[in-house]
N, C-alpha and C positions, 0 to 999 in steps of 0.2 A: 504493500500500500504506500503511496506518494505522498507526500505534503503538498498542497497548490497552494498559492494564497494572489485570488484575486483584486488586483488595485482597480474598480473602475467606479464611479459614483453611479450608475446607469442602476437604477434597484432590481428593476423587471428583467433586464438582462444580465445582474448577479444573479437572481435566481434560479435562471434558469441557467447557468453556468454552474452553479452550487452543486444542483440539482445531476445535471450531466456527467461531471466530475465523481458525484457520489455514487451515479449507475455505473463507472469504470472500476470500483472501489477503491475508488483514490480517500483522503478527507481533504475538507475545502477551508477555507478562511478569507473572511472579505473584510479589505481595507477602502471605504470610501471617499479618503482623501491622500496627497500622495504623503503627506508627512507621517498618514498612520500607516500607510506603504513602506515604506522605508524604516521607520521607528519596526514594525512589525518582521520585517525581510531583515532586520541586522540582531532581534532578538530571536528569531526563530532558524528551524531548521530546514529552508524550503526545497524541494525539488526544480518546482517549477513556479514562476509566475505569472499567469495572465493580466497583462500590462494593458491600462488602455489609455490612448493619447492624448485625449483634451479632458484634462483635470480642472475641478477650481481652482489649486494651488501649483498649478504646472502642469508643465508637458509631459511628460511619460516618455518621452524621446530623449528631451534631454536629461531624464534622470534614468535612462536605464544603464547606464554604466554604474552608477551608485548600486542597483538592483545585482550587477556582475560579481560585484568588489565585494560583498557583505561576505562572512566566514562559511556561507555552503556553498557558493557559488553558484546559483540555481539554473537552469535555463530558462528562459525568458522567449514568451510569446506573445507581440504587439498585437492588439484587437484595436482598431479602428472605427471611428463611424463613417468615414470620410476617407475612401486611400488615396493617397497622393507620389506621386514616382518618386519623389526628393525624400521624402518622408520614409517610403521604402528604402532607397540607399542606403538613406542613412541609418537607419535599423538595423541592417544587416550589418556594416560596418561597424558599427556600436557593440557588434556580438549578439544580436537576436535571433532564437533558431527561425522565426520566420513569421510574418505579416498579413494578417489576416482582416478583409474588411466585418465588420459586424453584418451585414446581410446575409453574409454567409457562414457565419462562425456556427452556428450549429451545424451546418451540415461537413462543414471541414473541419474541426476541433479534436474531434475524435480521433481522427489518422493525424493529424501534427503534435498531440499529446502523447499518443501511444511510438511515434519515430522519437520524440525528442525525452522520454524515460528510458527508453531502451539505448539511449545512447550514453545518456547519463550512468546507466548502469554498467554499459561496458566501458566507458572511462574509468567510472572508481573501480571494476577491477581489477583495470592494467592500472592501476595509480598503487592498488594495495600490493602490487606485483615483488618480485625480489630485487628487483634491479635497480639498482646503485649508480645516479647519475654522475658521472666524474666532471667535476664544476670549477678547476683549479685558476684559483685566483679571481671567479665569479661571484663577486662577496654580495651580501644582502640576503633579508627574504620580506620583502617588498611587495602586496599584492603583483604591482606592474613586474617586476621583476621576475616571480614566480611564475606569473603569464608567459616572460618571454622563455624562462627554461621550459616549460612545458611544450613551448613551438620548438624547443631546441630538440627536447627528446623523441618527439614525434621525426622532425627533420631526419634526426638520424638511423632512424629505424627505416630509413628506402635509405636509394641513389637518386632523390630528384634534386636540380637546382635549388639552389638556397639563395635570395637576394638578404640579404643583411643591410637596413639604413637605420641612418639615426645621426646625430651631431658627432661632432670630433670630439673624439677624447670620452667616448661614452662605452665600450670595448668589443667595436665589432671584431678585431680582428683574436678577440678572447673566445668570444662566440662563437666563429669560425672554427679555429683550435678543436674549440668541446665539440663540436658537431662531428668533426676528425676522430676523435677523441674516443666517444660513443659508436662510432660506427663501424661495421664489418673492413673499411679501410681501415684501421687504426696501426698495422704492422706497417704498415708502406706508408709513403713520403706525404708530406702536408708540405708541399709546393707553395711560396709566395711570391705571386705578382705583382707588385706597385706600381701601377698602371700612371702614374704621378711623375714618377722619377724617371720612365724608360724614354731617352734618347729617342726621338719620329723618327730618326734615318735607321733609328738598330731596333723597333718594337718586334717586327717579323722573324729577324733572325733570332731574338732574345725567344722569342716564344716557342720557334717550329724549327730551331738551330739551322747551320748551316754546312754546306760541303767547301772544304779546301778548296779556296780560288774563287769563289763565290761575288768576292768584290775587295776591293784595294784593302788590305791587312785581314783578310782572310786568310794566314799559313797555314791552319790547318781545322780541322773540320771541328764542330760542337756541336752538344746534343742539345737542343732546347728546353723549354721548361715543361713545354708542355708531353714531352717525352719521358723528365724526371719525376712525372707525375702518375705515371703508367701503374694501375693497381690502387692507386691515393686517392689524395685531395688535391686540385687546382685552385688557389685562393685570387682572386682578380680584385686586391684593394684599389679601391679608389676607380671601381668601374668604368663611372661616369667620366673621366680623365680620358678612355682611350680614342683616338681620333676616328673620324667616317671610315675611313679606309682599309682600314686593320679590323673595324667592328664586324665588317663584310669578310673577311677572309676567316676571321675568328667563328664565327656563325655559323658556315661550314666545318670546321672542325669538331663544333660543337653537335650540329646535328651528325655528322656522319663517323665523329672518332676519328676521321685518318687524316693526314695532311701530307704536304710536300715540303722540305726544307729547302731554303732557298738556296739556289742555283742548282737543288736533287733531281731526276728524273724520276726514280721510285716511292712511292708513296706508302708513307708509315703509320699503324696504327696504335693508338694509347686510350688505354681504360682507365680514363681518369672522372671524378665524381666535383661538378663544378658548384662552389662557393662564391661569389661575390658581395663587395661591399660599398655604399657611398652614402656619402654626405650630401649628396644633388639630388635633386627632384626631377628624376629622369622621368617624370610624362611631363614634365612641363620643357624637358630638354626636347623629347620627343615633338613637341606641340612645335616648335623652333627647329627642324632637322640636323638637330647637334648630337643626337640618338637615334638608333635603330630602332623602329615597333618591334620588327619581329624578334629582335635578339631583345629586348626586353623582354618582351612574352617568353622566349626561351628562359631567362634570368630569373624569371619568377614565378617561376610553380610552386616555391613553397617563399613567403615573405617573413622574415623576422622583424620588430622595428623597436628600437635599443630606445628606451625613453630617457631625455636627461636626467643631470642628478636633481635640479629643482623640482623634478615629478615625482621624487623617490627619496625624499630628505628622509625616511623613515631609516633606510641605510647608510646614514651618514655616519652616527657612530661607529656599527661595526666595520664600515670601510675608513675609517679613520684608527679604530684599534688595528688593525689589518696591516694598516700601512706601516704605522709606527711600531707595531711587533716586526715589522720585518727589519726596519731601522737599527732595532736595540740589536736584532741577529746578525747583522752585517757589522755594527759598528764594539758588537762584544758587552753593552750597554743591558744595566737591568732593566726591568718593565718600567714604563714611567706612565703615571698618571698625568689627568686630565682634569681641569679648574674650570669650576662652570661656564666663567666666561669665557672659556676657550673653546668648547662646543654650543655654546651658545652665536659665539660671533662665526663660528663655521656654517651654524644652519643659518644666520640672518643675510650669506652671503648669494649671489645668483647663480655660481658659477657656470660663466660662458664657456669654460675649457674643461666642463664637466670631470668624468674620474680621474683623466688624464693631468687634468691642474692642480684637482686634490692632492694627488699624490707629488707632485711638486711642490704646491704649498708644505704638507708636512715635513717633505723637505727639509727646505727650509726654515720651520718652527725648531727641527729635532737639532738642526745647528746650531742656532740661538740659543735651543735650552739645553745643549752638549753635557753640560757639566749639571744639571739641575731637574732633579728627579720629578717636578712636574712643569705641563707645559699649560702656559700661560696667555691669554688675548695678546699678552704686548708682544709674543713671542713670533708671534705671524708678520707676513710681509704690510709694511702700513698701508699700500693699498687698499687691503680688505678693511682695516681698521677704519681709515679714514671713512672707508665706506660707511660703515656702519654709526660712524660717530656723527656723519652727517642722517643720515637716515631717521639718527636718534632725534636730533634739532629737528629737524621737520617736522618730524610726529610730535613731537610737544609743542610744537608750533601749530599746529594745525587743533592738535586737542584744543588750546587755548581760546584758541579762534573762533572752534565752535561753542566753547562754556562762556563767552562773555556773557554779562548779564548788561540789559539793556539799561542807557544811563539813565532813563525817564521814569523813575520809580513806579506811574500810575500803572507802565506798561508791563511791570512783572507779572507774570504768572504766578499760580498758585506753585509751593516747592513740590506736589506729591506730581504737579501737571509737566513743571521744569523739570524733575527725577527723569521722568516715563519718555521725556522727547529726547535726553540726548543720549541715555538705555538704550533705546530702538535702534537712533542712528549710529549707537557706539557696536551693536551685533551685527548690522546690518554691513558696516566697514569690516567687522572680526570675517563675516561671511566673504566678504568680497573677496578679502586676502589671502583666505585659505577655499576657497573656493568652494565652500558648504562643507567641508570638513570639519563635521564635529567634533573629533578626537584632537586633531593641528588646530581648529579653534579652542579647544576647554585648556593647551598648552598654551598658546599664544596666551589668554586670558586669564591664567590661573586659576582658574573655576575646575570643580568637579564637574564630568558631563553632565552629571544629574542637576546640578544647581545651573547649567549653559541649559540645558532641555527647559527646565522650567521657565526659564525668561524666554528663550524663544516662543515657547506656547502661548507667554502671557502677552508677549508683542507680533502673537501671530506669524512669525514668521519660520524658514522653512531649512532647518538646517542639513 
């Protein structure tokens, strides 16, 4: 038997959804509005959700990643009263098993209830499985992060292409690795291409090598990469780097396995399992023919997408013990501790150079505090400092700003009416900046959730 728990405020068609759900023997549970949706999906243990879109207190669309994220991870199926093609996309994209208008939800509910339990159920048995995903140097466990190891271990269990994006410095080429790692190639070679660095007059030869005499300082013959790759992995960082003309020669290689090295007659072939990764927005390269369609399309049959570290501060600490335990092992150094305002000013930072910076900032913190068993805010580079210290002045500048009291005494407010108005707008910012993250709001705020819950509810609004 299933958990459902219906968000739709529609009464006639909760019931008869109730109703439906109870002839499957499932049990049902109906949330009427989306904050008791949500409050109800992150204290319970749901299977599945029947989500519907136009709420009193919101979209149902744009809260169904909240619906993903809560600790059962449920699948989620949009009911509509209205379909709309944008609306569709974007559902699916969102992670919805799939979009159903209300005219028809009886009569299709039953087959997209009964596909999407059944898949749920053989997910958690390969999840309860034995196997031991090798994650080396994949630090966190980070809803988002945990999403993308779960794309990873899926990945690895075929040979299909793997495109990898995300920002610099956020660790595609780690994820690469573990996909290697995990997979039936793991004995044979993890080939790196840097598609960035390779010379336009030597990309061809670099990849599909060359014969002795081939072109001026050719004395003798090389095997290419894409040869050393025979049995492995192929890694193609920095994808979106490689030019029109090598994408077209590449493509063939890709769909047929064999190639010709340049100036060869005989054409050779390598079983190799293609990885790539970028920082570009290769349809929008596509859209401007600076990328191939169809070698994209090849590039991405299975997509990872590495979220930065500002999406995932939840793994700041342990990627910051992480780093500075490696610190102390290389430099012969005991453990050193950490001052609140030292991981404080780490998480108030943005980082644009995401893990890739972190780990250079610590860096330079563990120099600074070389000789001195904990590490400290001043310890850090004053960039981040100054960041923060201005960040600081703002915010009490702006709180100020909004608590003036008006000079014309007649025009005060009652104190319980002044309390309740800059309350509101004081959760109302806590929201905006954590972006309805209750948990990063009741930290921001210092509040227990329970006492952040209660003033939301009292000021209506929808965390």
């Amino acid at each position: 038997m299933a958990k459902i728990l219906v968000v739709d405020d529609d009464r006639n068609l909760t019931r008869v959804l109730i109703e439906q759900t109870r002839r499957m023997g499932h049990h049902a549970m109906v949330a009427s509005t989306m904050r008791d949706g949500v409050e109800n999906a992150r204290l319970g243990d749901f299977d599945l959700v029947l989500l519907d879109v136009q709420m009193p207190d919101g979209n149902g669309l744009d809260f169904l990643p909240t619906f993903k994220e809560v600790a059962s991870r449920p699948e989620v199926i949009i009911v509509t009263g209205k379909g709309d093609p944008a609306g569709a996309a974007k559902a699916i994209k969102s992670g919805a098993w799939c979009y159903i208008e209300k005219p028809h939800v009886t009569k299709d509910l039953n087959l997209h209830m009964a596909r999407a339990l059944q898949y749920r159920a053989e997910k958690n048995r390969a999840a309860r499985g034995p196997v031991v995903l090798k994650r080396e140097m994949i630090i966190g466990s980070s809803i988002k992060i945990n999403h993308c190891l779960d794309q990873l271990a899926q990945a690895a269990m075929s040979d299909v292409s793997v495109l990898i994006t995300g920002e610099t410095g956020t660790g595609k080429e780690l994820f690469a690795r573990a996909i290697h790692a995990n997979s039936r190639r793991s004995a044979k070679n993890f080939v790196v291409v840097d598609c960035a660095s390779l010379p336009e007059t030597l990309i061809e030869s670099t990849l599909f090598g060359h014969e002795k005499g081939a072109f001026t300082g050719a004395d003798r013959a090389m095997t290419g990469l894409v040869k050393q790759a025979d049995g492995g992995t192929l890694f193609l960082d920095e994808v979106g780097e490689l030019p029109i003309q090598t994408q077209k020669a590449f493509l063939r290689v890709l769909q047929e396995h064999s190639y010709r090295p340049v100036g060869g007659c005989d054409e050779l072939t390598s079983d190799f399992r293609l990885v790539a990764a970028t920082n570009r927005d290769l349809e929008k390269q596509v859209s401007v023919s600076a990328f191939r369609k169809d070698l994209l399309f090849r590039l991405k049959a299975s997509v990872i997408h590495l979220p930065p570290l500002k999406k995932r501060l939840e793994d700041l600490r342990s990627l910051t013990g992480y780093f500075v335990s490696r610190l102390c092992e290389r430099y012969g150094q005991e453990k050193k501790e950490f001052g609140v305002d030292f991981v404080a000013t780490l998480s108030a930072y943005d980082w644009p150079g995401n893990v890739r910076e972190l780990a250079q900032t610590l860096e330079h913190a563990f120099s600074a505090a070389f000789h001195s068993p904990t590490l400290y805010a001043n310890h850090l580079p004053d960039h981040i400092r100054i960041l923060q210290a201005q960040t600081a002045v703002q915010q009490s500048k702006t709180s100020l700003q909004a608590c003036q009291i008006p000079s014309d005494a007649l025009s005060l407010p009652a104190w319980r009416q002044f309390r309740d108005s800059y309350e509101k707008e004081y959760l109302q910012r806590l929201l905006a900046q954590t972006k309805g993250n209750v948990s990063a709001a009741s930290r921001v705020a210092d509040l227990s959730r329970t006492h952040l819950y209660q003033l939301l509810a009292k000021h209506d609004l929808q965390g």
